[in-house]
N, C-alpha and C positions, 0 to 999 in steps of 0.2 A: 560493475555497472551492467545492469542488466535491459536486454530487449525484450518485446513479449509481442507475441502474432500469431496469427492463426489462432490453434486449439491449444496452444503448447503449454505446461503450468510453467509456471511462475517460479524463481528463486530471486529471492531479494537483498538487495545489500541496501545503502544509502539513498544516493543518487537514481530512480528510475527512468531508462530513457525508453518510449514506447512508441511503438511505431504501428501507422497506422495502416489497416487492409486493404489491399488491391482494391480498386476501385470504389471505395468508402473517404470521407471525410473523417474518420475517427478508427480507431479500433473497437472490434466488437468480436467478441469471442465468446461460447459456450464450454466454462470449463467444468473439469469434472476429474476432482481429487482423493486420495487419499489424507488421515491427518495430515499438515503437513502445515508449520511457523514460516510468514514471514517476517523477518526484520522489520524494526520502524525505519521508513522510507520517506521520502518526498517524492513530487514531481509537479511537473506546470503541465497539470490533466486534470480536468474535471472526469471524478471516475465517480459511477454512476453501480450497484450491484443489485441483483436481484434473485435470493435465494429460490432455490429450486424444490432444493430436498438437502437433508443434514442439518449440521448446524454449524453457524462460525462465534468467535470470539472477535472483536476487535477494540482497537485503543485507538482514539483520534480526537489530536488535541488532548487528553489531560482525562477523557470520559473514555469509558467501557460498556461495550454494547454487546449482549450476547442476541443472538439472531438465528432467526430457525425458518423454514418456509415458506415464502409470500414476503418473506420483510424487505422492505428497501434501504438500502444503505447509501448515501450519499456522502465521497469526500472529498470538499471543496480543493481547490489549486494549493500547490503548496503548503495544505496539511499533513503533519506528522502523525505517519498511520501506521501500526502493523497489524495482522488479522493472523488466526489460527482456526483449523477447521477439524473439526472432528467426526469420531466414528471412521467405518469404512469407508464409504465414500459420500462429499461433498458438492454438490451439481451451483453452478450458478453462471447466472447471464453477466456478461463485463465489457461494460462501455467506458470508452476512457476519450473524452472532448480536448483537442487542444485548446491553451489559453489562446492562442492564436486564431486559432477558427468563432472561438465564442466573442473573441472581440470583436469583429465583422458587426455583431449586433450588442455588444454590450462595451463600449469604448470604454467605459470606465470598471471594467472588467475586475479591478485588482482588486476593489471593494465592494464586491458583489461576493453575497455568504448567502449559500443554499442549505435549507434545514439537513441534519446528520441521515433521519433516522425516521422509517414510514411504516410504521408496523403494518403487519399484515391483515388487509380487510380495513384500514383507516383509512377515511376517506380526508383528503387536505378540505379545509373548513373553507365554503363559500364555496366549492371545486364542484364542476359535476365530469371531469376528467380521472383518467384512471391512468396513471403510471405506470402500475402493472400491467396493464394489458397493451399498450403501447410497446412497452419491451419484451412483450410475449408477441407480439403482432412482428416487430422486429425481426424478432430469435427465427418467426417460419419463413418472412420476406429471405431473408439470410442463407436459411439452410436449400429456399425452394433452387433459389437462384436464376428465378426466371428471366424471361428477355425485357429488360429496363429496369430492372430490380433497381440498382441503384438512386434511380428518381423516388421511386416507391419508399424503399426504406430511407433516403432523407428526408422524403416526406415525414414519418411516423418520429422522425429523430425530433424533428423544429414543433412538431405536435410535443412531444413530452418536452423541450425544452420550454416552451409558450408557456403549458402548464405548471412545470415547476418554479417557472420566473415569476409567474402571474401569484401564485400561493403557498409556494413554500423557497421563499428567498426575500432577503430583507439588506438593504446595507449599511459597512460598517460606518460609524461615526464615531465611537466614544472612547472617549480617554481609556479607559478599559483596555477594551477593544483595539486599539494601537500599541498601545503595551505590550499585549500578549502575541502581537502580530511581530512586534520588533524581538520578543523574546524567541520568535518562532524560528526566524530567520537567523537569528543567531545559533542554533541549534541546528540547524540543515548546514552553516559551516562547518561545525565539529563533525558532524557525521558525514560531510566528504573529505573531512581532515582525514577522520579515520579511514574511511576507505583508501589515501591513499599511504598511508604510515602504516598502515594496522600490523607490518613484519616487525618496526620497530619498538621498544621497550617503552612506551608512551606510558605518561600518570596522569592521573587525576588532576594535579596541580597544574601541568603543562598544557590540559585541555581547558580549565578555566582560564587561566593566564593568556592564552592564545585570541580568549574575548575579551580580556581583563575584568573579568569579575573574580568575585569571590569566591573560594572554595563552597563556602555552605550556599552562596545567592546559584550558582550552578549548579553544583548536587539537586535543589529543587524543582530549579527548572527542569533538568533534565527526564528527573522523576516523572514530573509533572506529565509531559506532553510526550513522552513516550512508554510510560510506565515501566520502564528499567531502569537501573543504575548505571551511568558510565562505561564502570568496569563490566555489568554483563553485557550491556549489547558492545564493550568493545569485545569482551571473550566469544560471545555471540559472533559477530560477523569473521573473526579468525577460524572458527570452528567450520562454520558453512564455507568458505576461501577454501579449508585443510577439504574438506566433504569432495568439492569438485574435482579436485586432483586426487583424491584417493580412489575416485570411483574410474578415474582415467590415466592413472598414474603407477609402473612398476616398483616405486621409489618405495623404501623403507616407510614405517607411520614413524619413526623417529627422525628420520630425516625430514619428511615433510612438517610435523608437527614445528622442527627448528625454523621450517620456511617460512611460515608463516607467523611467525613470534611465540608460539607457545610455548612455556617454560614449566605451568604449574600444572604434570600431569592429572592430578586429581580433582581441580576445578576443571581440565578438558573434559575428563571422562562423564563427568557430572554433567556438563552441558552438552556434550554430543549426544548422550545419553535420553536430554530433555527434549532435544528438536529432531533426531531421528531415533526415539525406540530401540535404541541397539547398540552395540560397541562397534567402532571401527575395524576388529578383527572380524569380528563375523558377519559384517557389510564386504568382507573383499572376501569369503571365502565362497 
């Protein structure tokens, strides 16, 4: 489980716990990465992104959005999301709202769905408010740090909140809609099942079983809304676990590989291979 603050990047398991900046109401950070996957995650954060420069990939909910400059990306509380960023380096602004804080003015919070996705240079219809620039007005309040900043940039915060409530968020109602919401939730179980099993020899059977559905009614969902299968993002998140300790760890790669349940060298090497660019030997040399 991971925390995220200041400037620091990001590695992702499951469950995300995110905490928020000295003297802010939220977390806000300007990052700025190399390629670099994370896991499909949850969390109770409205996280808010606003490319810089580069480009990202993401999945959320079931859709895929590739993004490059100026785009806004918006992902509502407890959507399953992962993102990937390309090229050398990836620059973006990252706001992340607790559910907590946003209930203060939206009591019925939990069905309150804020649009994905603001391409760059679209203006939301009926709006004469600018997103973008509210979160670039933000990023210099932030970095200036002048004396009562704080008021200042909450101020510019409940500014872009106003306007994305006012024109680009609608709520849930529909039979639909609750379905996919209940299938959601049952999906953010399994994936802190795994996080905390993920040494042991778990199957596919035992992670349906554990909701009681069915092998093929699971396989889909899973598909679905986070666009892996099962089996990779469970190899997936052993591989990143195996990652951390090998880059801080004297231990043998066979011995750590056992620690963390990996069995089938050749599917590891495959997927280390796909989420950091390299082999585990020539990362420790």
């Amino acid at each position: 489980r991971e925390e995220t603050g200041g400037n620091a990047i990001m590695s992702a398991y499951t469950y995300e716990m995110v905490r928020e900046n000295s003297r802010l109401p939220v977390h806000f950070s300007y990052v700025q990465e190399p390629a670099h996957t994370i896991l499909a995650h949850w969390h109770e954060y409205l996280e808010i992104l606003l490319i810089v420069s580069g480009g990202m990939t993401a999945v959320i909910q079931a859709e895929t959005f590739e993004l490059s400059a100026g785009d806004i990306l918006i992902i509502n509380s407890k959507d399953i999301h992962m993102t990937r960023t390309h090229g050398d380096t990836t620059s973006y602004i990252l706001l992340q709202i607790s559910a907590r804080y946003l209930q203060q003015f939206f009591p019925n919070f939990d069905v309150l769905h804020f649009g994905t996705w603001i391409p760059a240079g679209t203006a939301l219809e009926g709006s004469t408010c600018a997103p973008t620039h509210y979160l670039m007005e933000m990023l210099d309040i932030y970095q200036k740090e002048e004396d009562g900043y704080p008021l200042l940039f909450t101020a510019r915060l409940h500014d872009l909140l106003y306007c994305l409530y006012r024109y680009d968020s609608c709520w849930l109602a529909s039979d639909g809609q609750k379905a996919a919401h209940r299938d959601i939730l049952r999906l953010t179980q399994t994936m802190d099942w795994v996080g905390e099993h993920y040494r042991e020899p778990l199957t596919l059977d035992e992670a349906a079983g554990n909701l009681g559905l069915s092998r093929e009614y699971f396989c889909r969902i899973f598909k679905k809304y986070t666009g892996q299968t099962f089996l990779e993002y469970l190899n997936a998140v052993r591989v990143m676990r195996f990652h951390d300790e090998l880059i801080y760890s004297n231990d043998s790669i066979t011995n750590l590989m056992a620690a963390h349940g990996i069995s089938n060298y050749k599917i590891f090497l495959r997927t280390f291979k796909k989420i950091y660019g390299d082999t585990p030997q020539r990362m420790r040399m």
